[in-house]
N, C-alpha and C positions, 0 to 999 in steps of 0.2 A: 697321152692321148688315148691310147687303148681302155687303160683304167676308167678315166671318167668315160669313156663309152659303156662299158661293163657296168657299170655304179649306174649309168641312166636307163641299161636295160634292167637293171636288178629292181630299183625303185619304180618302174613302170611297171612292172610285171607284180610287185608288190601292189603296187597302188590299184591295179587292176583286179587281184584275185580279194582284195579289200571291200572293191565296189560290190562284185559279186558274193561275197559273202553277207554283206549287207542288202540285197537283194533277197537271198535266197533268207534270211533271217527275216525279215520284212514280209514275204510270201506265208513262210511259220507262222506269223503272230498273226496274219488275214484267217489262216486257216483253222487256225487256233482257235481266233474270236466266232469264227462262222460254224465249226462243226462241235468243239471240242468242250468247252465250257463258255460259262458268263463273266467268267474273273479270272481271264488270260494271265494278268498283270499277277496273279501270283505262283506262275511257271516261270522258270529259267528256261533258256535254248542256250547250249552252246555248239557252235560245229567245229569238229575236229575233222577234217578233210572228208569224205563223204559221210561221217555220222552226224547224227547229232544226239545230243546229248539233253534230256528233259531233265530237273527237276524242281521242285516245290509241292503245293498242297491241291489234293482236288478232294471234291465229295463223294466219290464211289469208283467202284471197279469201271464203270463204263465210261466216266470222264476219264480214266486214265488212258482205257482202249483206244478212246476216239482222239487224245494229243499225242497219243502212236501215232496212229494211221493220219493227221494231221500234220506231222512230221514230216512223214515219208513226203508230203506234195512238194517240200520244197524241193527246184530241181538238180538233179546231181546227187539227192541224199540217197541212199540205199540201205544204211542200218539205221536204227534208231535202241539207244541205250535210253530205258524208261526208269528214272529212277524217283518217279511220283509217289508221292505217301500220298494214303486215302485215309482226310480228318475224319473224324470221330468225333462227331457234337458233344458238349458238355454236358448236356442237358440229358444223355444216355445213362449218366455214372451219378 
């Protein structure tokens, strides 16, 4: 009896820190679309307990600034690891 109590507090508490990771990922990708860039969808988020973690492709130093500081809104985040490449057009080379 103990055990499946332990087991249905471990999986609630699971399932709950699940919700709010999907929340706070959810908040990221608003704020993403809103301040950061036009083409969200080719950044990753990951959160690793208060980080998160960017990467993929943007077009300049200041798209990458601004999916920092886009990061940071989700709540709870406090670091943010940017590990954004800024493309370089073909059309340069």
């Amino acid at each position: 009896m103990l055990h499946s109590i332990h087991t249905k507090t471990a999986y609630a508490t699971y399932e709950t820190h699940k919700n709010e990771s999907a929340e706070v990922l959810k908040i990221i990708r608003l704020a993403l679309r809103r301040d950061a860039t036009d083409d969200p969808e080719k950044i990753s988020v990951e959160l690793l307990g208060k980080k998160a973690i960017l990467r993929g492709n943007v077009r300049s130093v200041a798209e990458k600034e601004a999916a920092g500081r886009a990061a940071l809104s989700g709540s709870g985040i406090t670091e943010v690891e940017n590990n954004l490449l800024i493309e370089i057009p073909a059309f340069l080379f």
